[in-house]
C-alpha positions in Angstrom: -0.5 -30.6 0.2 1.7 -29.0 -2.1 0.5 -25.5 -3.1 1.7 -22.6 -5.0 0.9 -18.9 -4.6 1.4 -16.8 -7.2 1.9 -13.2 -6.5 3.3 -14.1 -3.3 5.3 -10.5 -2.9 1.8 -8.9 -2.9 -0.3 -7.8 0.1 -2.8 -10.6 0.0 0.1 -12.8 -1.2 2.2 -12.2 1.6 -0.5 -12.7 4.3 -1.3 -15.6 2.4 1.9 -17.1 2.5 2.3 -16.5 5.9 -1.2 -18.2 6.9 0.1 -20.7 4.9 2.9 -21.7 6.4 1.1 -21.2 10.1 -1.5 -23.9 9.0 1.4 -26.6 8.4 -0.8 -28.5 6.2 1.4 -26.8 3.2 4.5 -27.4 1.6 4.4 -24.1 0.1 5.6 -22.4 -3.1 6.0 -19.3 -3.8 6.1 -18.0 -8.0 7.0 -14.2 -8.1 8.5 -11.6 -10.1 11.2 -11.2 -8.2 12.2 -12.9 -5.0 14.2 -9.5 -3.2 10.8 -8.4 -1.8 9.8 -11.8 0.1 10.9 -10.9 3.9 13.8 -13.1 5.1 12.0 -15.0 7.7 10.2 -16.2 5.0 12.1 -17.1 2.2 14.5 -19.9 4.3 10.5 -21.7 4.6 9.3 -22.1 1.5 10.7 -22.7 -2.1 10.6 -19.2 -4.3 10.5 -19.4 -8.1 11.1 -16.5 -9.8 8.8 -16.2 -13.3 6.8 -14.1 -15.7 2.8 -14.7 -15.4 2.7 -13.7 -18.9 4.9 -16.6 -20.0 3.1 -19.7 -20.1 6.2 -22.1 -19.6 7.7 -19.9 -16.4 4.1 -20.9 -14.9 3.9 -24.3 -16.6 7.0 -25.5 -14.8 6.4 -24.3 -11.3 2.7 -25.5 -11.4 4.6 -28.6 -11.7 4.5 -31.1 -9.3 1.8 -29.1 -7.4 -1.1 -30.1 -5.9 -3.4 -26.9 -5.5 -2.7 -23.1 -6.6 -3.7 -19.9 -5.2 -3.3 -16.5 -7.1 -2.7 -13.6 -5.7 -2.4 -11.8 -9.3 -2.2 -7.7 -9.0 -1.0 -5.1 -10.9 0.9 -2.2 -9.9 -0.9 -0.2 -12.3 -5.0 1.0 -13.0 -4.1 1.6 -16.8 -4.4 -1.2 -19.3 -2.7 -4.4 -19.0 -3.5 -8.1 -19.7 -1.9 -9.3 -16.9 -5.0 -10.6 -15.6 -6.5 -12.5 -18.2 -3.4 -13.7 -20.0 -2.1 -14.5 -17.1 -4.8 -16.9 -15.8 -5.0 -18.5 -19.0 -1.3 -19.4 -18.4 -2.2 -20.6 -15.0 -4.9 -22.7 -16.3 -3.2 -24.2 -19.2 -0.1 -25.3 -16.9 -2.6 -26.7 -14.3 -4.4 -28.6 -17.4 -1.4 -30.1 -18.3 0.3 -31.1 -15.2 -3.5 -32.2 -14.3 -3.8 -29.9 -10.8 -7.6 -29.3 -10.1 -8.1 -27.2 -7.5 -7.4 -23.1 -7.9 -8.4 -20.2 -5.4 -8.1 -17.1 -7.0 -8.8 -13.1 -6.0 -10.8 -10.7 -7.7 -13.0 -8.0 -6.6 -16.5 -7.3 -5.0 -17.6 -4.8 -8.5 -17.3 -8.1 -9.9 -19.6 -10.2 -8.6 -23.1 -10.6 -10.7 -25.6 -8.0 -9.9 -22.8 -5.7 -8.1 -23.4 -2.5 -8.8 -20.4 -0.6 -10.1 -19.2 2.5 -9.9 -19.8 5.2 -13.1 -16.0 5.4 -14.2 -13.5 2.6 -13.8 -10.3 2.4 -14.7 -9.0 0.2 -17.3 -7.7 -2.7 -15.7 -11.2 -3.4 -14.5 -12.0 -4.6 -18.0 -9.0 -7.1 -17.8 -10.2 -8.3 -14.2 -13.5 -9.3 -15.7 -12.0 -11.2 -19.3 -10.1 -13.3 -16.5 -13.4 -13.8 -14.3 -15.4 -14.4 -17.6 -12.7 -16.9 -18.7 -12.1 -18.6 -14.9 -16.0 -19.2 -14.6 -16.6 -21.0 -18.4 -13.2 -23.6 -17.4 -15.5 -26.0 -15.5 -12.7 -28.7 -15.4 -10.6 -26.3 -13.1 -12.3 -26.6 -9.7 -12.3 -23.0 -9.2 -13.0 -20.9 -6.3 -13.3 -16.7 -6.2 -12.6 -14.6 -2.9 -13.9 -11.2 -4.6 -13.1 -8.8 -1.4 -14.4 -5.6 -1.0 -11.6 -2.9 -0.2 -8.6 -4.5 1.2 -7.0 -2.8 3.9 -3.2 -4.0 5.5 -3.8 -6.3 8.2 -3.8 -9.2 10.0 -6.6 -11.9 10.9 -9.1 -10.4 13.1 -10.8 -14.4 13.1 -14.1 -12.1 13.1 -14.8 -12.0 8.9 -18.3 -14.0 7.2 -18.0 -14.7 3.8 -21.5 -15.6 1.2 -22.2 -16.6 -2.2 -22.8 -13.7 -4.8 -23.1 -11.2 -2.0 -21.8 -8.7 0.5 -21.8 -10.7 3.8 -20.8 -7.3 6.3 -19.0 -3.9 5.5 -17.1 -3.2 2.5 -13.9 -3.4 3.9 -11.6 -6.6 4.8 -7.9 -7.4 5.8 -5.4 -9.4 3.8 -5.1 -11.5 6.8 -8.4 -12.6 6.4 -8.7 -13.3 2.8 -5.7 -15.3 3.4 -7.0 -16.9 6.3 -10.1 -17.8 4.7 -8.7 -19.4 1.2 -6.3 -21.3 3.0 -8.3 -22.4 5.9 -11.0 -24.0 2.9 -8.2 -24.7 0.9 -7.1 -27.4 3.7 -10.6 -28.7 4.3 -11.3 -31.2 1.8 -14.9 -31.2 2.0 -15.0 -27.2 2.4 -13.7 -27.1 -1.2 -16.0 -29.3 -3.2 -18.9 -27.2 -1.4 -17.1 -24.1 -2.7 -16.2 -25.0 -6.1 -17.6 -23.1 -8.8 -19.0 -20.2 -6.4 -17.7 -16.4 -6.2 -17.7 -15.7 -2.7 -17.6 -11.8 -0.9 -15.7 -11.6 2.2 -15.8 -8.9 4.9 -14.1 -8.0 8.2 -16.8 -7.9 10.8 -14.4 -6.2 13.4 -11.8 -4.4 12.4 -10.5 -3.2 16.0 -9.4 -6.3 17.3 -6.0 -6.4 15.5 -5.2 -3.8 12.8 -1.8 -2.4 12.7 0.0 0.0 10.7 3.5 -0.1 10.1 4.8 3.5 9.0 7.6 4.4 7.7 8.9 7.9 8.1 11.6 9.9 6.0 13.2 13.2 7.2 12.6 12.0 10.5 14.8 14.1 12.2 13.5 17.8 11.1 11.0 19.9 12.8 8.1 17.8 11.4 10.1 14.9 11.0 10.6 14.7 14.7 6.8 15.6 15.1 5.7 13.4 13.6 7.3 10.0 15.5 5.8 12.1 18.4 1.9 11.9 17.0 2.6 8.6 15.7 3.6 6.9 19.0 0.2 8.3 20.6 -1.2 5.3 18.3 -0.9 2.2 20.3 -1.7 0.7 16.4 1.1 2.1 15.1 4.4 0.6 14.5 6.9 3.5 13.5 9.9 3.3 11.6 12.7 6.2 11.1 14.7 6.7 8.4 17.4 8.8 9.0 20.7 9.9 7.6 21.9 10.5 11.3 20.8 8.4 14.4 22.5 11.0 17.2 19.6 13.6 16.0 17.1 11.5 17.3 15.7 12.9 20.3 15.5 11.0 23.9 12.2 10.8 24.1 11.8 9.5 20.8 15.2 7.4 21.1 14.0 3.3 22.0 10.6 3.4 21.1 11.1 3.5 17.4 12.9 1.6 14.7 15.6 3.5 13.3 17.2 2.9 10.0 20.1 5.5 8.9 20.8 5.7 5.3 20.9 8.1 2.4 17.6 8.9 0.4 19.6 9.3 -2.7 20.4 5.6 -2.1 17.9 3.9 -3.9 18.8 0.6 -3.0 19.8 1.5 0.8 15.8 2.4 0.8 14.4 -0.1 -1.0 15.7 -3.0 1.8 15.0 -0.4 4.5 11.3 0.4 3.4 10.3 -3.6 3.4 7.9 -5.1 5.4 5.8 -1.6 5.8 2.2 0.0 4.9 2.5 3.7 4.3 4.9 6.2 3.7 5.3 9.6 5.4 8.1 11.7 3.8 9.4 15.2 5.6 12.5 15.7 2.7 14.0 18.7 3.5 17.6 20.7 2.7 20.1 22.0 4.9 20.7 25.0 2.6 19.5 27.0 -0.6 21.5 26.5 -2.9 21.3 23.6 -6.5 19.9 20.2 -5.3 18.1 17.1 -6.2 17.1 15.7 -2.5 13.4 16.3 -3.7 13.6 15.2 -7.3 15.6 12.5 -7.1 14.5 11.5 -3.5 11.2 11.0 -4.3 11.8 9.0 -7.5 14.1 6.5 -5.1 10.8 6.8 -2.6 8.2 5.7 -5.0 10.6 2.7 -6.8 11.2 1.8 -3.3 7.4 1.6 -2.3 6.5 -0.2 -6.1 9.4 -2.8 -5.0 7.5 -3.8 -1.4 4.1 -3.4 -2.8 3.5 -0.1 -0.8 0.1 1.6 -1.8 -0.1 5.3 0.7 2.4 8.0 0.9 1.9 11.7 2.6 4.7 14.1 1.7 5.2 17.3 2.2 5.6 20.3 -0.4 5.1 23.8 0.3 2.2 26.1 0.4 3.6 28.5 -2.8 2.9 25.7 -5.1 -0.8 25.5 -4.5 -2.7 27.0 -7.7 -4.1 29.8 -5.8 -0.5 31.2 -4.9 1.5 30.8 -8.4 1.5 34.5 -8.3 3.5 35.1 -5.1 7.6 35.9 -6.5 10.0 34.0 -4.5 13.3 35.3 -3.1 15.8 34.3 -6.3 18.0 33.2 -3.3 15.6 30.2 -2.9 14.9 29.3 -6.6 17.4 26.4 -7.0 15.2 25.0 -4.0 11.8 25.6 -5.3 12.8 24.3 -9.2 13.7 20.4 -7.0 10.5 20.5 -5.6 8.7 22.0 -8.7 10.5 19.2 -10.2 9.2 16.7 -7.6 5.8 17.7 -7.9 5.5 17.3 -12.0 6.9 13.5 -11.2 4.8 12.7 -8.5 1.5 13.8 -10.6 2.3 11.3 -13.4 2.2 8.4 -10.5 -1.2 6.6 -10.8 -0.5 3.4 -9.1 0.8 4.7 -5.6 -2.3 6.5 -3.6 -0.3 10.0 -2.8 -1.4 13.3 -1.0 0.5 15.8 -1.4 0.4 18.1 1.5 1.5 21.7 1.0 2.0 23.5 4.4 2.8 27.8 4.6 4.9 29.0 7.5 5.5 26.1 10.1 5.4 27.0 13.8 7.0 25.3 16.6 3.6 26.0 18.8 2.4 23.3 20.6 -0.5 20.9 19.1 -3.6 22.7 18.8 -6.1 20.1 17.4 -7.8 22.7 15.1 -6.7 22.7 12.3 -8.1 22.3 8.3 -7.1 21.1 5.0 -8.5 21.8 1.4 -7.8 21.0 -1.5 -5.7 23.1 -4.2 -5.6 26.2 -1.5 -4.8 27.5 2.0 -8.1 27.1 4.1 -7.4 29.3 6.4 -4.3 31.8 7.8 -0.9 31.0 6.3 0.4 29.5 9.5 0.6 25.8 10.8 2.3 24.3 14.0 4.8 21.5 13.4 2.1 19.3 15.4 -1.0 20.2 13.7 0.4 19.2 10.5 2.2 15.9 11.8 -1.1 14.7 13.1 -2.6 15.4 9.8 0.2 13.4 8.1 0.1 10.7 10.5 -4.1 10.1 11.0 -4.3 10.4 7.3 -1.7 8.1 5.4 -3.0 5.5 7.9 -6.5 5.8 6.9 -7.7 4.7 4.2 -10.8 6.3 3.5 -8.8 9.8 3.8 -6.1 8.5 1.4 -9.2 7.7 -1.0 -10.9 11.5 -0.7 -7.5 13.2 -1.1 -6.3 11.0 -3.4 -3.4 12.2 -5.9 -4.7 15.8 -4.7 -2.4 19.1 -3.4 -3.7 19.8 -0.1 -3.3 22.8 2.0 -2.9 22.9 5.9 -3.6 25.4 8.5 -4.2 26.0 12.1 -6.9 27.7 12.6 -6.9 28.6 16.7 -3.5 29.6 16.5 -4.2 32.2 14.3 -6.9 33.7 17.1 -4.4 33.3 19.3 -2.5 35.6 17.2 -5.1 37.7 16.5 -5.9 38.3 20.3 
């Protein structure tokens, strides 16, 4: 069968590429935006065509000659788009007139009849549903909707259910298993006249079997860049990667065990190839002096187009605890300024970012104390003494960027970090 996936660079579209390919009942296709973010073991597989969803000829011609279509369709922003619905109306069209019946397509659990949704929703929600109200009404299409729940990075656990019009298990599942799912029916002739015209929920029944997280951290040769490779290697489910401007500063018993990548964060292109294939991002910029600079500013620009080029979603970073809102009033050295006006500048960019899931972590004096386990964040202010070990605050980094559900409460938030049985140490 000859199928094309649209939205291929995405995290479902990848996985479902992948499945795809692993089946070997495909001769697969892939339509996408741009081809540089399809990994290289891939792309000598398949046949890539590069396109716009929005024009209806780019589609037309690579539905083509096809037999079935999957779309992957996202976009890399919350605010107001048509991509969705304009988009599937191109997809339909070109399937109409190149007479291809049989579509999968992604859309979302809030969508489902009788869903309830949340009280506030971001634009693009109203695009999703014109493309769901306009998929469902084209009855010569033989449609099918995989409306997940949240979608977290990973592969097939092979333990997922999916139902009609409902919630089948817990509200989260992996792209692996979407994919696996979709294509799996896909292949099974009789599977997908019994699922044509049906909106089907999907979850991950057991998550543990196979979910891994591939980090990637910046800075990784600092005091908390160091720290945390450390915390992340505890994590037999972590798969660490270092980015680093000089490999010799690794340490030995970090040396090995970890991916290392050297290259220069003002190079955005250097990071954009290095960051591919990876989940989250933890970055640990920091300066080797005081003086005028644009590592932050400009760093973290390059970090964000780099994680919007490989479809990316969580990033940690570190700031500093004097630019909480609780602490504007402390005067810094004038020796420092030119420092703090990079990050200040850093900061202002990073709040205007709406389709990357950031925390901000803003850390006072760092120690070089061992690991203490007790430690607190809060939002917008210190929660405790203005002191943190270099561990403490890597572990926060690590166990939060690679959990979703944290990423979600702290989401586009300044947090603050300290240790609080250090300070009784102290104290005693």
């Amino acid at each position: 069968m000859k199928l094309l996936i649209i939205g291929a660079t995405g995290r479902c579209g990848l996985a479902t590429t992948k499945r795809a390919l692993q089946c070997g009942d495909f001769d697969v296709t892939a339509f996408v935006r741009t081809s540089s973010t399809l990994p290289e073991h891939t792309t000598n597989k398949i046949k890539v065509i590069t396109g716009d969803i929005l024009n209806a000829d780019d589609i037309c011609d690579a539905i083509n000659g096809q037999d079935a279509v999957i779309s992957c369709l996202g976009s890399r922003t919350f605010g107001a788009t048509t991509l969705y619905s304009i988009g599937m109306q191109n997809i339909v069209a070109g399937m109409r007139k190149h007479d291809v019946r049989d579509l999968y397509f992604i859309g979302g659990i809030i969508y489902m009849p009788g869903f309830p949704k949340p009280p506030e929703l971001p634009p693009v929600t109203e695009d999703v549903e014109r493309m769901i109200s306009f998929i469902t009404n084209s009855n010569d299409i033989a449609w099918v909707g995989c409306m997940p729940p949240d979608i977290l990075d990973g592969e097939c656990t092979e333990h997922y259910k999916a139902a009609v019009n409902s919630l089948p298990g817990p509200g989260k599942v992996t792209a692996g298993d979407i994919a696996d799912w979709m294509v799996s029916s896909l292949s099974d002739q009789a599977q997908r006249e019994k699922n044509k015209h049906k909106l089907f929920g999907i979850s991950s029944m057991d998550l543990k079997v196979t979910m891994q997280i591939r980090l990637f951290v910046i800075g990784a040769t600092g005091a908390t860049g160091l720290a945390v490779l450390l915390r992340a290697l505890r994590h037999e489910d972590i798969k660490v990667t270092a980015f680093i401007r000089d490999e010799l500063k690794l340490t030995e018993d970090i040396k090995g065990k970890v991916q290392a990548i050297t290259g220069d964060i003002t190079d955005a292109e250097c990071l954009m190839k290095a960051m591919k294939d990876h989940d989250a991002v933890v970055s640990c910029l920091g300066n080797s002096g005081i003086g005028s600079t644009t590592v932050f500013s400009e760093g973290t620009v390059n970090i964000i187009e780099a994680m919007r080029a490989n479809n990316i979603k969580y990033l940690n970073f570190c700031g500093g605890a004097y630019y909480l809102g609780h602490r504007r009033s402390f005067s810094p050295l004038k020796l420092v300024m030119p420092v703090i006006n990079d990050v200040e500048k850093m900061l202002q960019y990073v709040k205007k970012i709406d389709d990357i899931t950031w925390v901000a972590t803003m850390p006072p004096s760092i120690t070089d104390d061992d690991f203490t386990g007790d430690y607190k964040v809060e939002v917008d202010r210190m929660p405790g003494p203005n002191k943190v070990t270099k561990h403490d605050l890597a572990d926060w980094l690590v166990i939060s960027v690679t959990d979703q559900s944290k990423m979600e409460e702290y989401k586009h938030q300044f947090v603050g970090i300290s240790s609080i049985r250090l300070a009784e140490c102290i104290l005693l």
